[in-house]
N, C-alpha and C positions, 0 to 999 in steps of 0.2 A: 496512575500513581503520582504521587506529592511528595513535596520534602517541607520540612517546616523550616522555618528558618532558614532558607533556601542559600541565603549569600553568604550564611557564617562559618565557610570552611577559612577564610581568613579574617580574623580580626586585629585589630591594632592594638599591643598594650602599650605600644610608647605615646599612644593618643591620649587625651584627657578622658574621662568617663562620661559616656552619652546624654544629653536630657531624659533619657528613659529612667532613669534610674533615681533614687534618692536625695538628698544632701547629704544626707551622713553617708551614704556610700562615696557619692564625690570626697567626701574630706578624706573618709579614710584611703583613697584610690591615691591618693598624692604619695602611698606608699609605692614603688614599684613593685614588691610582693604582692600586694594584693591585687594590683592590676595581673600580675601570671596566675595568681587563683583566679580573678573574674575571669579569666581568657578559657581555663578549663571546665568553667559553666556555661560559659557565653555559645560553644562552639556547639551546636549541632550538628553538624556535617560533614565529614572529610574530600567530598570530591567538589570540584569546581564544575558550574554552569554546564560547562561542555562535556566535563566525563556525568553528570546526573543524567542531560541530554540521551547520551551515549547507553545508558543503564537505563532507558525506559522513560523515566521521569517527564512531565508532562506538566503538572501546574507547580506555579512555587510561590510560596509564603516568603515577601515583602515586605521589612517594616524599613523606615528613610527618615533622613532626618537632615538638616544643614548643620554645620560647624558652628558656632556662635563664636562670634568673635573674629570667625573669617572674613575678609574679604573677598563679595563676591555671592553670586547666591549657589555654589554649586552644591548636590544635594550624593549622600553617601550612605550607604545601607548601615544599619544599626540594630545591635544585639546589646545593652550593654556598655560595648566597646566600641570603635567603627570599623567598619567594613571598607570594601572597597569604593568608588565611587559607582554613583548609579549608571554613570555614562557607559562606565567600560563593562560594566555585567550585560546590560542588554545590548552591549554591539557581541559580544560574546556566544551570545544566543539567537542576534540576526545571525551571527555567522554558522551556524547552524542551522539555520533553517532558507541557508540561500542554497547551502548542500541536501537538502532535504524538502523540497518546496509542499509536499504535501502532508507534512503534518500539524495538527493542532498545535499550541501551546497557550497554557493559560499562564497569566499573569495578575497575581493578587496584591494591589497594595493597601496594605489596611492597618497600617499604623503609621501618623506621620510625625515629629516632634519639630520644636522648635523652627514652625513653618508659617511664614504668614502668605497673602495671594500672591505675593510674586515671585515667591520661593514653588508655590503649585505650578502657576503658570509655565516657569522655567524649565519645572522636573516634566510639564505634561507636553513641552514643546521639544524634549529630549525624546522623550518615545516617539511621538511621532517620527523625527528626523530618525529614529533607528529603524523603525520598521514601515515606515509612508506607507505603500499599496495593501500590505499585508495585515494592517489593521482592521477588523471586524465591527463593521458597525453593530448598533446594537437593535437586532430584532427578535423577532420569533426566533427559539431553539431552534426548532424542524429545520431553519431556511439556514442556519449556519455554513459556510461555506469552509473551507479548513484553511486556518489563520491565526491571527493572535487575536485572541479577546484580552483585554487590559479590566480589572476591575478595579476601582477607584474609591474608598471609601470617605468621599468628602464629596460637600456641597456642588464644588466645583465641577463635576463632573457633569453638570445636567449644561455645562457649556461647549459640550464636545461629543460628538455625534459618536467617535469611536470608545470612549471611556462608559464601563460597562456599573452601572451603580453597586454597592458594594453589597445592598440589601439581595442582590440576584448572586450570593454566593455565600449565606452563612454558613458558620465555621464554629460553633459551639464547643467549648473547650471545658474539658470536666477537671482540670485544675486539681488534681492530688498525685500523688508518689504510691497509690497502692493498686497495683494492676487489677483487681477483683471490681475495686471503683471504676476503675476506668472502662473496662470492658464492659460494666454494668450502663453505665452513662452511654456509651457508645448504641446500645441496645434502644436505649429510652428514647436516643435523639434521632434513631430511626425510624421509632414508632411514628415518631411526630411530624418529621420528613416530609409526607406526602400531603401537606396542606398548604406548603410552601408554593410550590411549583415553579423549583428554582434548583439553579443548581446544590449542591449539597453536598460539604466536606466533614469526613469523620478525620477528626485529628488523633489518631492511634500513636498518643505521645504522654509519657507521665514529666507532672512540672514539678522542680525540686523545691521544697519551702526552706525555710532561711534557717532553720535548724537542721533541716540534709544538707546544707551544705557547710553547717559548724562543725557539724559528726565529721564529714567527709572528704574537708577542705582540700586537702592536695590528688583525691582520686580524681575529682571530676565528674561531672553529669555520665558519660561514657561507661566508665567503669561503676559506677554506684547505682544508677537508675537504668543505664540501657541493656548491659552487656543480657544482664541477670534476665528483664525481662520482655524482653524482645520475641523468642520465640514463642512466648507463650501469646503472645499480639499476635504475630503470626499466624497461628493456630486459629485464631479468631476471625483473620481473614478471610484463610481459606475455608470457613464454614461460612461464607457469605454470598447473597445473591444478589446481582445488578437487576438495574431497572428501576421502575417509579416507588416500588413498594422497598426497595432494598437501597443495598451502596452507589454511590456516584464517585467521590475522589473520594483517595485516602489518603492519609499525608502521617511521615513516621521520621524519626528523626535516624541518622547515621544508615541511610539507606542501602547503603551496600554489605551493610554488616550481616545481613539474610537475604534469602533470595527475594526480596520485597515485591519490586514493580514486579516481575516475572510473576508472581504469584495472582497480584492486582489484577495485571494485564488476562490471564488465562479464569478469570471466572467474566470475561465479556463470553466466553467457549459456550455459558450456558445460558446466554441472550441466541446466542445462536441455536443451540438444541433445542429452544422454545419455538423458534421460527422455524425450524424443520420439521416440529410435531404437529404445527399449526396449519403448515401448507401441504 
């Protein structure tokens, strides 16, 4: 089980507006209203790090960026808005898995803004110091050992034995507001799945276009795109089957709004019935 936008149960709107986003959105952002409307689209998440943890969740969607204009190169997750800093989210998540020493956690970062190499180096010398032993070098699947794998979606990563290239984890995103499309895409990008031989994220997430969010401005992504259709995602999971031919992660936004990861987690139930018919 995934979350998307992993870090965005708090964002900043007394922040300035991210590199990710427009100029005309910066200009207009110098409103404080519209930074509390960005805030109700920006946010996909309601639990933090440790309660996702807590709830199953297992890889999370990364996007970081530095403050321009800051002094200093420290680097802060970004929706839009910013988030907290990078430092305190994965000491957040060591701290979880110093209580929990045998599980996985994947870590995806694959969006980075207003970064040049020493702003990478800086953010790639943080991870390390959060999780030193626990970091997974990068081999064969089979020989995995249970730990963090980091996926890195930049050059820089062929300079560090633990950063996992970012091409060993597409994430194909079907980018529309109409669940029919999306569970359709979802379908397609499975078919195609097994030529990769890589790991492999379904993103069970509809993205709001700039006219859902004129219609809708003061609901929010939550109420206008999730609430409605969520269980119908859902539905869609649970008609799915793991392995090379099938699902690998799935990643869904306001994870606890249905019984999501639990859902996730129990079709590994029919990796295992496969190996019971077999032996």
């Amino acid at each position: 089980p995934g979350s998307h936008d992993s870090f965005s149960y708090w964002v900043d709107e007394k922040s300035p507006v991210g590199p990710d986003q427009a100029t005309a959105i910066k200009r207009l952002a110098r409103i404080s209203l519209v930074r509390r409307i960005m805030k109700k689209w920006s946010v996909t998440q309601n639990l933090t790090f440790k309660e996702q943890l807590e709830g199953g969740i297992r890889y999370f969607d990364l996007r970081v960026s530095s403050k321009p204009g800051e002094i200093g190169q420290e680097i802060y997750f970004i929706h839009g808005l910013f988030g907290i800093k990078v430092w305190d989210g994965l000491k957040e998540i060591n701290t979880f898995l110093e209580q929990h020493p045998k599980e996985v956690i994947f870590l995806d970062f694959n969006h980075f803004y207003a970064m040049d190499d020493g702003h990478h180096h800086f953010l790639i010398n943080r991870i390390h110091s959060a999780f030193e032993s626990k970091l997974c070098a990068v081999e064969c699947v089979e020989y995995v050992t249970l730990d963090v794998l980091i996926f890195y979606h930049h050059p820089l990563y062929e300079e560090y034995p633990f950063l996992w290239p970012g091409n060993k984890m597409p994430a194909p995103w079907a980018n529309t507001t109409n669940v029919h499309k999306l569970l359709q895409f979802l379908e397609t990008t499975l078919e195609e799945r097994s030529r990769y031989g890589t790991f492999h994220v379904s993103q069970a997430i509809l993205t709001p276009r700039v006219k859902t969010i004129a219609r809708h401005l003061v609901r929010g992504l939550k109420n206008t795109l999730v609430h409605r259709n969520l269980p119908m995602i859902l539905n869609w999971v649970k008609e799915q089957k793991p392995g090379v031919m099938g699902v690998n992660i799935i990643t869904s936004d306001f994870v606890e709004l249905v019984d999501f990861a639990a859902t996730v987690i129990a079709l590994n139930d029919l990796l295992l019935e496969e190996d019971e018919s077999t032996s």
